[in-house]
BANU-840161 format. One line per 3 residues: number of its first residue (from 1); their letters; for each residue x, y, z of C-alpha. Coordinates in steps of 0.2 Angstrom, whole numbers. Layout:
<recs>
NUM	A	X,Y,Z ~ ...;
</recs>
This chain:
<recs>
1	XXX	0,0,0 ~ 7,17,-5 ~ 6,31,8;
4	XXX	0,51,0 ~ 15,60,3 ~ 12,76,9;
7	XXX	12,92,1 ~ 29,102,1 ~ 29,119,11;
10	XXX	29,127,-7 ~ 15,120,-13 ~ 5,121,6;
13	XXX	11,140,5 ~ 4,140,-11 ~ -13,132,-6;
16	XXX	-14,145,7 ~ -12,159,-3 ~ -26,154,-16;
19	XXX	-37,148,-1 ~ -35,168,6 ~ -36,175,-11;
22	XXX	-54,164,-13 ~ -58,170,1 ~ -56,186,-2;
25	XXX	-66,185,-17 ~ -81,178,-9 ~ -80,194,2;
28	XXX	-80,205,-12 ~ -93,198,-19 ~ -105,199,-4;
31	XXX	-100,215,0 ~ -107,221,-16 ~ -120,214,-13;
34	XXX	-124,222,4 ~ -120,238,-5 ~ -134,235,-18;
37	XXX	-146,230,-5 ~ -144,242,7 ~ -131,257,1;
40	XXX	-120,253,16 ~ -105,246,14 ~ -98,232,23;
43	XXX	-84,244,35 ~ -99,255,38 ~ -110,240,42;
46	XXX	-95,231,53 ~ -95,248,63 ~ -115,250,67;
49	XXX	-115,233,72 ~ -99,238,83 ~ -108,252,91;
52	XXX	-123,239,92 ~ -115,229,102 ~ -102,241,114;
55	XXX	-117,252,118 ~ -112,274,117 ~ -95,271,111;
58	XXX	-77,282,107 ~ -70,281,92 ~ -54,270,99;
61	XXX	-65,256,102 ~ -73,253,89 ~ -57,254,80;
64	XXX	-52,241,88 ~ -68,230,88 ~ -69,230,69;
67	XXX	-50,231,67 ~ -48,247,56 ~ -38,263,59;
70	XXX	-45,276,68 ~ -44,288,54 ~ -53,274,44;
73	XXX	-67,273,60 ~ -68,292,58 ~ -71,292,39;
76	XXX	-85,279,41 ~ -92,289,57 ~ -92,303,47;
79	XXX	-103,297,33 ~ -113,286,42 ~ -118,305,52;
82	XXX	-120,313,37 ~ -136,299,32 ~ -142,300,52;
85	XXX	-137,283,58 ~ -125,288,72 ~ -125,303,83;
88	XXX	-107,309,90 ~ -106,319,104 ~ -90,323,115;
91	XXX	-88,315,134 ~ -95,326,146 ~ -78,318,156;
94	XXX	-66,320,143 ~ -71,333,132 ~ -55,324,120;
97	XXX	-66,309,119 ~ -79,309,107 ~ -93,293,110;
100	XXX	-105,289,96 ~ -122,279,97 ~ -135,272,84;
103	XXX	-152,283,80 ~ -167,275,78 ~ -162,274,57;
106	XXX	-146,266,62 ~ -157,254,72 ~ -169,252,55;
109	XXX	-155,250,47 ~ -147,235,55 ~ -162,227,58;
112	XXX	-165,227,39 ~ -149,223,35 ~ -142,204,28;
115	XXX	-132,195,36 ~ -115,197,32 ~ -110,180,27;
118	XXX	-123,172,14 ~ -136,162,23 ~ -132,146,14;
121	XXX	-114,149,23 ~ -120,151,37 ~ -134,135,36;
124	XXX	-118,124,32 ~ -109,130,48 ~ -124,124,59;
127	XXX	-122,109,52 ~ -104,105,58 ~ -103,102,76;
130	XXX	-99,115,86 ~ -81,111,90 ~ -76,110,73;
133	XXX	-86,128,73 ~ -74,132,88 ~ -56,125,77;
136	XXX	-63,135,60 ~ -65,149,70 ~ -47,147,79;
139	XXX	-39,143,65 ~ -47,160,54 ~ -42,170,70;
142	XXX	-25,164,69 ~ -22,166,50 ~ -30,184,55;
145	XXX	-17,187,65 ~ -1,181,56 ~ -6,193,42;
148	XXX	-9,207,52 ~ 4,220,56 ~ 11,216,74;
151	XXX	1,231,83 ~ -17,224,75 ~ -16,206,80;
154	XXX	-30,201,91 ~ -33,188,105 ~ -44,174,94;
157	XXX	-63,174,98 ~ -67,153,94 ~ -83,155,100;
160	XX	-90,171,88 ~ -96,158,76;
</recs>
């Protein structure tokens, strides 16, 4: 009986990289597609939700919940104000500290908004049990990580699927 030999470190490197890059592509595509449904796009989405979750929130935080400069944050803040979704408003502590929250439309908006992952994606993770939910989601957060810059790594989250 002849054993499969393994794949060189090339060729695995090389399965990564078009793994990544497919990815990739499927995020491209959905994003797009959020876009045409709802004209938001997925970083301005990533930071409602953010704000969602974290409750009246600084600009620094969310940053690093949706893993995005703060300049980037301030960009989307500013846009995402500009259509009525968010309110900013300055700490009445730190006057430097500016917090934002969700109005009612930024409410509307999420509850109205699709999923970010197709639902078909998310139908065939339900099906797997949940520690191999638990290793996807390890394993995603770790590739994360060793392709961020050292300073935006982040502690993996298994359990977020």
């Amino acid at each position: 009986m002849s054993e499969i030999p393994l794949p060189s470190a090339a060729d695995a490197n090389e399965s990564l990289v078009r793994a990544v890059r497919r990815i990739g592509q499927a995020i491209d595509v959905r994003s797009r597609e959020i876009a045409r449904l709802t004209g938001l796009t997925l970083p301005q989405l990533l930071v409602l939700q953010s704000i969602r979750h974290l409750g009246e929130v600084s600009t620094r935080a969310i940053s690093r919940d949706v893993s995005m400069s703060p300049p980037t944050v301030v960009a989307v803040l500013d846009r995402l104000e500009a259509r009525g979704l968010i309110v900013r408003y300055r700490s009445t502590m730190d006057r430097r500290i500016v917090h934002a929250r969700l109005t009612e439309p930024g409410h509307k908006a999420l509850a109205e908004s699709p999923d970010l992952l197709h639902a078909d994606v998310l139908t065939r993770l339900a099906l797997l049990p949940a520690n191999e939910r638990r290793q996807i989601a390890g394993a995603v957060a770790a590739l994360a990580d060793l392709m961020s810059p050292p300073d935006m790594a982040s502690e993996p989250d298994p359990l977020s699927l």
